[in-house]
C-alpha positions in Angstrom: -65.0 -103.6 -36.6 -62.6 -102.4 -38.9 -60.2 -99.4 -38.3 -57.6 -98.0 -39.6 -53.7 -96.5 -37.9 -52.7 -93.8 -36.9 -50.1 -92.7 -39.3 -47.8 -89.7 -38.8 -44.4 -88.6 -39.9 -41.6 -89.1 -37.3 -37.8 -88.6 -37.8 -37.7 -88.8 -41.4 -40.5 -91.8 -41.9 -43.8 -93.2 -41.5 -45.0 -94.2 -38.3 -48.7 -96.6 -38.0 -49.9 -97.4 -34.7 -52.7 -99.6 -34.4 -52.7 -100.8 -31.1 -52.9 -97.8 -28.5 -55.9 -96.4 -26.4 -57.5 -93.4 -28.4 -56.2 -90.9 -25.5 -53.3 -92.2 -25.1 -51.2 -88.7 -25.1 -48.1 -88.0 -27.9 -46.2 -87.5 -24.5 -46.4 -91.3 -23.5 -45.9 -92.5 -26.9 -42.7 -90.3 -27.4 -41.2 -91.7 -24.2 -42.7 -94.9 -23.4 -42.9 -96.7 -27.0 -40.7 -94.9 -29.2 -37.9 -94.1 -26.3 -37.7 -90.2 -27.5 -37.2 -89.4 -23.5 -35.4 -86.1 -24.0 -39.1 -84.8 -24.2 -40.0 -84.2 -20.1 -43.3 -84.5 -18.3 -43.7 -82.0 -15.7 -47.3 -80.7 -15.4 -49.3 -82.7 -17.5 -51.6 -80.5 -17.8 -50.3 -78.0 -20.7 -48.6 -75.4 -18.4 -44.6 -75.9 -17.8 -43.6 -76.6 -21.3 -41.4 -79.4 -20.7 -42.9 -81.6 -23.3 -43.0 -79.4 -26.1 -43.0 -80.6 -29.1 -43.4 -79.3 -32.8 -46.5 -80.7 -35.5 -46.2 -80.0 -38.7 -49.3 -79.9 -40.8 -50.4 -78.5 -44.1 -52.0 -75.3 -44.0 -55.4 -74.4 -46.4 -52.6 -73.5 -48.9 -50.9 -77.0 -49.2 -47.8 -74.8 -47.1 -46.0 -76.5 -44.1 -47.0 -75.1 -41.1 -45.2 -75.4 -37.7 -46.5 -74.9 -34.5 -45.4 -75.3 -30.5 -47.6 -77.7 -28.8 -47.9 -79.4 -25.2 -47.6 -83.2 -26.3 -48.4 -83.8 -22.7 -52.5 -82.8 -23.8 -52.1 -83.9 -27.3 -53.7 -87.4 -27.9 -52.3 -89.7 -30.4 -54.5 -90.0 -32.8 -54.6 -86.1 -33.4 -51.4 -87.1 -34.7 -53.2 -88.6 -38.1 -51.9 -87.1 -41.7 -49.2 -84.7 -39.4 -45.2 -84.5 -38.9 -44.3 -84.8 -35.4 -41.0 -82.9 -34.5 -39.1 -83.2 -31.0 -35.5 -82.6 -29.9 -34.3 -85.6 -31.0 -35.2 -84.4 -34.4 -32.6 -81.2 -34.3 -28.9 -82.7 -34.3 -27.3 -82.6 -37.9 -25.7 -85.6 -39.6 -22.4 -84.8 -38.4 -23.4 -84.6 -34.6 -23.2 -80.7 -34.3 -26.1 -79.3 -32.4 -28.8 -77.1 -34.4 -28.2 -73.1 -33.9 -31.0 -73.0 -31.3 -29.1 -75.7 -28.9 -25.4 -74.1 -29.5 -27.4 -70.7 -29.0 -28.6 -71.7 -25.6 -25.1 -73.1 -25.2 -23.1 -70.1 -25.7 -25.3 -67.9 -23.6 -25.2 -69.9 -20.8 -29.6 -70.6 -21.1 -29.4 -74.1 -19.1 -28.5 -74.9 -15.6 -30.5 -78.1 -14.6 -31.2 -78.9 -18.3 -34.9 -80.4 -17.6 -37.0 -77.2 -18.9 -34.4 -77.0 -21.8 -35.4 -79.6 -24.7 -39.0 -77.8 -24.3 -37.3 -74.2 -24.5 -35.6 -75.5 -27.6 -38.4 -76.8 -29.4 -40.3 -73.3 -29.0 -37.0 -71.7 -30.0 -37.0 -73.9 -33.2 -40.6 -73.4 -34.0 -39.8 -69.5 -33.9 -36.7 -70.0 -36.0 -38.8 -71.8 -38.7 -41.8 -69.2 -38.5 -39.7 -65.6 -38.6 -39.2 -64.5 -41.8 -35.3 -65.0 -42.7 -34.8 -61.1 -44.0 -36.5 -59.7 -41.1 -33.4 -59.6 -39.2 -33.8 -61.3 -35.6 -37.2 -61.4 -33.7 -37.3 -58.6 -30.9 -36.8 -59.3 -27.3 -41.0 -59.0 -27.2 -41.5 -61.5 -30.0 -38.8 -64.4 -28.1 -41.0 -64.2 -25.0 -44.3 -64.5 -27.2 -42.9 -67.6 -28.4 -41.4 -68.8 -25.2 -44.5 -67.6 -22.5 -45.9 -71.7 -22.7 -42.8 -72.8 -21.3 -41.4 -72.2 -17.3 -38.2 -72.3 -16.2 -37.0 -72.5 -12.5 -33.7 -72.2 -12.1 -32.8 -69.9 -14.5 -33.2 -66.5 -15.5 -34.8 -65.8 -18.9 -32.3 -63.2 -20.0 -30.1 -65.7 -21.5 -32.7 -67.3 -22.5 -34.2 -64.5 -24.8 -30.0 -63.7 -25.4 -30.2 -67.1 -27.2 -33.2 -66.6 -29.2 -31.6 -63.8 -30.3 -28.1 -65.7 -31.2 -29.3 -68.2 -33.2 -29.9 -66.5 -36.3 -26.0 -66.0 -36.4 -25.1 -69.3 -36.7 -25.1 -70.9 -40.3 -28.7 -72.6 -41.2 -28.8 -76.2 -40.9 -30.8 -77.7 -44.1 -34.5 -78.5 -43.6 -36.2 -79.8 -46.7 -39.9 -78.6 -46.4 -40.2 -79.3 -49.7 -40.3 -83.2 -48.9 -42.3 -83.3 -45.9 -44.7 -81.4 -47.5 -45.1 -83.7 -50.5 -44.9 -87.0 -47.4 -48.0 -85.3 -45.5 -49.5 -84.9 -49.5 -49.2 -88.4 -49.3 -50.8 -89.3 -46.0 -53.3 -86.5 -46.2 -57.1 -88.8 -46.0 -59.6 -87.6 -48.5 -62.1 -89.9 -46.4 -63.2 -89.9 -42.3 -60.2 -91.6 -40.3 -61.9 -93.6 -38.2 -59.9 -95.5 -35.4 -61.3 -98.4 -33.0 -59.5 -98.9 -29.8 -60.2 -100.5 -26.2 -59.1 -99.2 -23.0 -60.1 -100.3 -19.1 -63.9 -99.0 -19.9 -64.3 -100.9 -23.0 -63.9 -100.3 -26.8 -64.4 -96.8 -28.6 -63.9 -95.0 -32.0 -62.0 -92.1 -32.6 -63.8 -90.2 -35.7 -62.1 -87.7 -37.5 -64.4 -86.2 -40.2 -62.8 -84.2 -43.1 -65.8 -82.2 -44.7 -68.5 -80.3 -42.2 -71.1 -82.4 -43.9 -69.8 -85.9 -42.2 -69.0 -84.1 -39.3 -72.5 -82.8 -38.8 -73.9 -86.0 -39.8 -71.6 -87.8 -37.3 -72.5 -85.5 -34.4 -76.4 -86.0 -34.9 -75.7 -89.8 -34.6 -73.3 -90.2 -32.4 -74.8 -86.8 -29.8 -73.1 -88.6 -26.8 -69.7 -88.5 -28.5 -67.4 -86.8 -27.0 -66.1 -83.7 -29.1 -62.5 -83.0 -29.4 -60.7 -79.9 -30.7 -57.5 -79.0 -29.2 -57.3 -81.0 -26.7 -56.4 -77.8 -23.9 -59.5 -78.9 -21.9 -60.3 -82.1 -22.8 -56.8 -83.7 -22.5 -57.0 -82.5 -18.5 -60.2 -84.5 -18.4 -57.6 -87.4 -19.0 -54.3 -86.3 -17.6 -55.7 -85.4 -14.2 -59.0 -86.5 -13.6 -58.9 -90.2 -15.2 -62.2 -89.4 -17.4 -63.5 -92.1 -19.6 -63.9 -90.2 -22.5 -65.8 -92.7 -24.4 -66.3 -92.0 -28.2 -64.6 -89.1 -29.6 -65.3 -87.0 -32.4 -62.3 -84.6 -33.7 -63.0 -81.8 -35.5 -59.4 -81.0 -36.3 -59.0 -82.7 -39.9 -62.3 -80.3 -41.4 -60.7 -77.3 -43.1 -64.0 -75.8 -44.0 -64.5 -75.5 -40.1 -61.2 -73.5 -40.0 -62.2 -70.8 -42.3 -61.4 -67.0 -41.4 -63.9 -64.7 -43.9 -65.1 -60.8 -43.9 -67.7 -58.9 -45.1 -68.6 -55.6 -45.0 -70.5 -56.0 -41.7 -69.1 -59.4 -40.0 -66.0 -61.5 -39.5 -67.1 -65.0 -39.0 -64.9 -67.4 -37.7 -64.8 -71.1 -37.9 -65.7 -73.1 -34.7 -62.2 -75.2 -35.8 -60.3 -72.0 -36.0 -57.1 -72.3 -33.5 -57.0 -69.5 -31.1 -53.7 -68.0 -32.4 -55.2 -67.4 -35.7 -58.8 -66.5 -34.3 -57.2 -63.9 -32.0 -54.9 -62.4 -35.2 -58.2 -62.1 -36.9 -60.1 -60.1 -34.1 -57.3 -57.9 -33.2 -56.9 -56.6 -37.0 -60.5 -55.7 -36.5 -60.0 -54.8 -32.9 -56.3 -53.6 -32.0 -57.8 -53.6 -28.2 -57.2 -57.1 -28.4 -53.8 -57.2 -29.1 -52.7 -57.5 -25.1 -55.9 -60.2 -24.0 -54.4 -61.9 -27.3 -50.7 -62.7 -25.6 -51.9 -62.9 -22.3 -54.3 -65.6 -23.2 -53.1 -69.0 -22.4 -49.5 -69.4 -24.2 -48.5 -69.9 -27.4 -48.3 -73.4 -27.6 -52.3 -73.4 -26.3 -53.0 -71.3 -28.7 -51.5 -73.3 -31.5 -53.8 -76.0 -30.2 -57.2 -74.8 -28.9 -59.9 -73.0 -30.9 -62.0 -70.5 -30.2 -65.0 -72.6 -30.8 -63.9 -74.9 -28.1 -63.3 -72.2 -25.3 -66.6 -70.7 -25.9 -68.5 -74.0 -26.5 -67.2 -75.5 -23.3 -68.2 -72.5 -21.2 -65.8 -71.9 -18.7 -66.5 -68.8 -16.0 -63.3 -68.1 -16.6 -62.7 -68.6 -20.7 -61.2 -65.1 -21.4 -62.6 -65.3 -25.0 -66.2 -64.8 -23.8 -66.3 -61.7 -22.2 -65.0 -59.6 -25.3 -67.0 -61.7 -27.7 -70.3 -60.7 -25.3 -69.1 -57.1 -25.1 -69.2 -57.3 -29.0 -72.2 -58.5 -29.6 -70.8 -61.6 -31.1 -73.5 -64.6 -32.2 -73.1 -68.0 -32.8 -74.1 -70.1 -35.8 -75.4 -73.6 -34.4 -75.2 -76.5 -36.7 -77.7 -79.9 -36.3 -77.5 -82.3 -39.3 -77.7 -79.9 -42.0 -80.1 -77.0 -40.6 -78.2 -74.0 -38.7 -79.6 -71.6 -37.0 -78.0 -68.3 -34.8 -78.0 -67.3 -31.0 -76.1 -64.6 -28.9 -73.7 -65.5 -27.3 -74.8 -64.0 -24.7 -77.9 -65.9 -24.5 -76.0 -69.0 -24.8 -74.6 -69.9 -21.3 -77.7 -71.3 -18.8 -75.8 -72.1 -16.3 -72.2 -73.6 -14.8 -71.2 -74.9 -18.0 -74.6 -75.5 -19.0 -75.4 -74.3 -22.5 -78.2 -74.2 -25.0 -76.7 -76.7 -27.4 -79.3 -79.5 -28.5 -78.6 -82.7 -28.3 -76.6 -83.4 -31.5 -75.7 -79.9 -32.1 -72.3 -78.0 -32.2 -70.8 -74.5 -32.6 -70.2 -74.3 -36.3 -68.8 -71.1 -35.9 -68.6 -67.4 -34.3 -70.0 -64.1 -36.3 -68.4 -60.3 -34.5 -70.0 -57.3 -35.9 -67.0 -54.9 -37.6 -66.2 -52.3 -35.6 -67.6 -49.0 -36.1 -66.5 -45.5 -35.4 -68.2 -44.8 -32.4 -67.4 -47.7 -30.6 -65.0 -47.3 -27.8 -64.0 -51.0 -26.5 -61.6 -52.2 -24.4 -60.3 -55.8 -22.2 -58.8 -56.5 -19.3 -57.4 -59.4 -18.0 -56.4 -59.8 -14.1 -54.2 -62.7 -12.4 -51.3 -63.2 -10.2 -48.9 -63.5 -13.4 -48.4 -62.0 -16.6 -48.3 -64.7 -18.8 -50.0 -67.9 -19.0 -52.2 -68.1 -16.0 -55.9 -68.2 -15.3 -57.7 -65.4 -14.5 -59.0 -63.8 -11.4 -61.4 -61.4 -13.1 -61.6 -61.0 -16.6 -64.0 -58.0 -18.3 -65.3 -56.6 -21.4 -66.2 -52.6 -22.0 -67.9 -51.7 -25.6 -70.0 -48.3 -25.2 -71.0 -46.1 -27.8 -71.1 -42.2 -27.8 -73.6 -39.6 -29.9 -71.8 -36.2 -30.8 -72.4 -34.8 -27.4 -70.9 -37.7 -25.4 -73.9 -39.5 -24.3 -73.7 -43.1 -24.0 -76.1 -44.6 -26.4 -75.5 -48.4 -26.1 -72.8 -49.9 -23.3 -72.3 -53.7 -22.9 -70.2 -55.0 -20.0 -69.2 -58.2 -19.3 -66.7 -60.2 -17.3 -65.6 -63.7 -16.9 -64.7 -65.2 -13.4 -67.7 -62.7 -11.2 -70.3 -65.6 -11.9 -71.4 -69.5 -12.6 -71.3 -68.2 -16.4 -69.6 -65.4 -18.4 -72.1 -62.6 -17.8 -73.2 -59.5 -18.7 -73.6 -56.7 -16.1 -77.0 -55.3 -16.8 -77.2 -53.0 -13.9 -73.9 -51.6 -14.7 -75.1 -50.6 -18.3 -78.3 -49.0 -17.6 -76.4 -46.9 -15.3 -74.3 -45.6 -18.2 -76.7 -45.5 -21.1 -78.5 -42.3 -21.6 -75.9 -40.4 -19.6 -73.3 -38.2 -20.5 -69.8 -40.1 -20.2 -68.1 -38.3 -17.7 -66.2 -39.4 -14.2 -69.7 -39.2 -12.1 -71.5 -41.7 -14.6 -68.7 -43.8 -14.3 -68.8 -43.8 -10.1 -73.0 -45.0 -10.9 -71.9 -48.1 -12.5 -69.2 -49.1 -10.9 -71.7 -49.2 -7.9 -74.2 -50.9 -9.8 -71.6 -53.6 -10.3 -72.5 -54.4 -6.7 -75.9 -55.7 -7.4 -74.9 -57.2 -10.4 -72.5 -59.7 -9.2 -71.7 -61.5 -5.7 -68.4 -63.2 -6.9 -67.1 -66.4 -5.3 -64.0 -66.7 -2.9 -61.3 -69.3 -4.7 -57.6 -69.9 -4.7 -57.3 -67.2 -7.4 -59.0 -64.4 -5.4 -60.9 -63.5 -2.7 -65.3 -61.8 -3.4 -64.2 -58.6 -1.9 -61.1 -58.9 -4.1 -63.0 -59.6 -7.5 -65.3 -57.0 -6.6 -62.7 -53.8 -6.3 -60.8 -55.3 -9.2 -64.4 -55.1 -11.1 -65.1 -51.4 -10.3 -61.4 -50.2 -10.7 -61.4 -51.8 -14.3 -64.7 -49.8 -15.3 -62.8 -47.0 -13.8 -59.7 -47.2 -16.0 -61.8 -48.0 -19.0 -63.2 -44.3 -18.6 -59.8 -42.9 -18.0 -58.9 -44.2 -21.2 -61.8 -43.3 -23.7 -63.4 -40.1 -21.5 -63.6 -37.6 -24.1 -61.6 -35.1 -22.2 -57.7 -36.2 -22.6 -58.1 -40.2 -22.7 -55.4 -41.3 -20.6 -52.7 -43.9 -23.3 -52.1 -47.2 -22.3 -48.4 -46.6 -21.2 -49.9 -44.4 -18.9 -52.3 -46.8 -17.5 -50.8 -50.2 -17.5 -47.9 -51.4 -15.6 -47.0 -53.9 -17.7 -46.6 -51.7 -21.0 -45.1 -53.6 -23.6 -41.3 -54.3 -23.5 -41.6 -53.5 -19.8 -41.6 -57.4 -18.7 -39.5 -59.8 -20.9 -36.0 -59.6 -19.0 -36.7 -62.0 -16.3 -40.2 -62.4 -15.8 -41.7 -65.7 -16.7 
C-alpha cells in the first residue's frame, strides 16, 4: 500500500515522518525521536499538564490559531497540515528567555521546575490569544488558561503574578504571517491517508477533509475506529494498551466544525471542539458559563469535541445532561442519508448507543432559548477545576403567568449506567404551582428514579443528597418570590478561588 507522512511544522521547518505507529503520541515523538525533553510526562492521561504543548492550525478564516494541548493524548498523525510549538520553541536568537519564562522568573513561579515548561506553554498560548490593547488578562482569565495544568510544590499566586508580568516585558517577534502561509502550503486538499504497523499488525490512519469522504469512509470501513480529540481515545492507548486498529479522524473536515443559528436552533458540528461548542451555548445560555470552565481544562477543551463526549456516552460526560435538559437532538449521518434522534433517546445502555453500524454523529441541534424557560447546571466533585464529576444535573422548567410548571426536564450524569432523565421527578413538578412544597415532591421522587452506584468519587447515599439538594437550590434560584443570585448560592462565586487553589 501506498501512504503518505506525516508532515508538520516544527521549530521553524518541515518535519515528515513515515515510519511511526499511527498512535504513537506527540509526547514520545517530542522526547524520544526529536530529543525536545524539556516537555515532561507525568499523568499520561491528559490531567497534570506537564506535557503541554502548543498546535498551531488554520482557523475557517485562513487565521493562525493557537491552542494548549496535552501532547501526552495527542497522537502523531493528528499532527498532519499543523505547527507544533513546545518550550524549546520560546528562547530568542540572542539566548534571552521569552516574557512568559523571565515572568515566571521574576515572580519566583518555579521551585522543582518539572510542572514549569507546561505552565509556560499555557502562559504563551494566553499571551498569543489576549488581545494586545486589552491591557493584561484578569486574575480569573490566567487560571482559565492555566486550570489543565497542576502544580505541587508551589503556590499558584506567583504563578497567576507572572501571567500578569509578562505583558510588561518588550514582545519578542513572532511572524504569524509566515507560518501561516507554511501551513497554506502543507494544507491537503485530498484524504491524508497513513499506513503504519504496530505489535497487532498493519492499519491506516484516514483523515478525510470534506463530510462527503468522511461519510463514505465510515460506511466502509464501520469497524474503524473514530478519532476526534483524542481526550478519550488517547487513554484507550496511554493506559489501557488498546489496539486501536483502523482509525478514522475527523479532525481535518471543516464542514464538520461549523457553528450556525437560526431563528429557532443552533446546530453544532459533531467536529466542533468543546471550547468553541461551549462559547456557542453559553451566548445562548449564560447558565452555562460556570459548567463551561469547570468542564475538563482548557487544554481538553482545545482538543475534544462535543460530538465526541456525547457520541461516546460516558455516565459521567458533563455535556449530556444540559443538552437532555434542553431538549437537544442529534443529526445522524450514514453514507449520505441523515436522519434526527433525541438525545435523550440515544443512550441504551452503559455506553451503548443507537448508532448503526456505519453511522456517526454529524452534529448536535439545541432549541433557542425562550422567555419562559428557567434553566440551570450543576456540576459536583472533590475539586473545582478539572476533575470528574460525582453527580452532574440538568434543570429546564417552564412557567405559565401564574407560576405553574408547564414542561420540566431533569437530568443528571453520574446517578446511572447512562445520562438520564428523571421522569418521576418531572411529573412531580409539572402541573403544579412552583413553590418550596413542589419542590420537596420531586426531590423525593428522585428516590425512585435513581439508585446510584458507590465508586471512588462518591458514595449512593452521597449522590443521592447531592441529587435532591441541587433540585433544591435550583428552586431557590428561579422561585418566583425573591430568586436567590448566584453569589448568594455558590461557594465558589467567581474570583473567590484563583489565589492558590489548583
Amino acid at each position: 500500500m501506498t501512504t503518505q507522512t506525516i508532515r508538520f511544522l516544527q521549530r521553524g521547518a518541515v518535519r515528515e515522518i513515515g515510519d511511526a505507529p499511527a498512535t504513537r503520541t506527540v509526547l514520545q515523538h517530542l522526547r524520544e525521536d526529536a530529543l525536545c525533553t524539556g516537555t515532561k510526562e507525568g499523568c499520561a492521561e491528559g490531567d497534570c499538564g506537564a506535557c503541554t504543548a502548543v498546535i498551531g492550525e488554520l482557523d475557517a478564516s485562513g487565521a493562525l490559531a493557537l491552542k494548549a494541548v496535552n501532547a501526552c493524548i495527542q497522537f502523531l498523525p493528528t499532527l498532519d497540515s499543523r505547527a507544533l510549538f513546545t518550550v524549546e520553541d520560546l528562547r530568542g536568537a540572542d539566548g534571552a528567555l521569552h516574557p512568559v519564562q523571565q515572568a515566571l522568573v521574576d515572580c519566583h513561579g518555579s521551585q522543582c521546575g518539572f510542572c514549569t515548561p507546561g505552565f509556560v506553554m499555557s502562559l504563551w498560548a494566553l499571551y498569543h490569544q489576549h488581545p494586545r490593547d486589552a491591557g493584561p488578562p484578569s486574575r480569573d482569565e490566567i487560571a482559565a488558561a492555566l486550570s489543565g495544568n497542576l502544580c505541587r510544590c508551589t503556590g499558584y499566586r506567583p504563578i497567576v503574578d507572572a501571567g500578569q508580568r509578562m505583558f510588561e516585558y518588550p514582545r519578542p517577534p513572532f511572524d504569524a504571517d509566515a507560518i501561516t502561509q507554511q501551513l497554506t502550503a502543507l494544507k491537503r486538499a485530498q484524504t491524508f491517508e497513513y499506513h503504519a504497523s504496530d505489535s497487532s499488525g498493519p492499519h491506516t490512519f484516514h483523515a478525510p477533509v470534506t463530510r462527503a469522504e468522511f461519510a463514505r469512509l465510515r460506511a466502509a470501513h464501520p469497524n474503524a475506529r473514530l478519532l476526534a480529540g483524542s481526550t478519550d481515545v488517547g487513554l484507550w492507548v496511554t493506559k489501557q494498551f488498546r489496539d486501536l486498529g483502523d482509525v478514522l479522524y475527523i479532525g481535518n473536515v471543516d464542514e464538520l466544525k461549523t457553528i450556525e443559528r437560526d431563528a429557532q436552533t443552533l446546530t453544532i458540528g459533531a467536529a466542533a471542539s468543546l471550547e468553541d461548542a461551549y462559547a456557542a451555548l453559553a451566548a445562548d445560555y449564560p447558565e452555562l458559563a460556570e459548567l463551561w470552565t469547570r468542564f475538563a481544562s482548557r487544554p481538553i477543551r482545545n482538543a475534544g469535541t462535543l460530538g465526541g463526549n456525547v457520541a461516546n456516552g460516558s455516565p459521567i460526560g458533563d455535556s449530556m445532561p444540559a443538552l437532555i435538559a434542553l431538549n437537544a437532538e442529534l443529526v445522524l449521518q450514514k453514507a449520505d442519508k441523515t436522519r434526527t434522534m433525541r438525545l435523550d433517546a440515544f443512550y441504551l445502555g452503559y455506553q451503548k448507543t443507537a448508532l448503526d453500524a456505519g453511522e456517526f454523529v454529524a452534529a448536535i441541534r439545541v432549541p433557542r432559548p425562550v422567555a419562559a424557560l428557567r434553566f440551570r447546571t450543576y456540576k459536583v466533585s472533590k475539586r473545582y477545576d478539572q476533575d470528574i464529576s460525582a453527580v452532574c444535573a440538568a434543570f429546564a422548567i417552564r412557567l405559565d403567568e401564574s407560576h405553574r410548571v408547564t414542561d420540566a426536564r431533569i437530568a443528571f450524569g453520574g446517578m446511572a449506567a447512562t445520562p438520564k432523565r428523571a421522569a418521576q421527578a418531572e411529573a412531580a413538578l409539572i402541573g403544579h404551582e412552583w413553590n418550596e412544597a413542589t419542590a420537596r415532591t420531586a426531590m423525593a421522587a428522585l428516590d425512585a428514579d435513581f439508585q446510584p452506584l458507590t465508586d471512588m468519587r462518591a458514595s449512593s447515599a452521597y449522590r443521592a443528597k447531592v441529587a435532591r439538594n441541587v433540585l433544591w437550590r435550583f428552586y431557590l434560584e428561579t422561585r418566583p418570590d425573591a430568586p436567590l443570585a448566584l453569589a448568594e448560592v455558590n461557594a465558589f462565586a467567581y474570583g473567590a478561588h484563583v489565589e492558590d487553589a489548583p
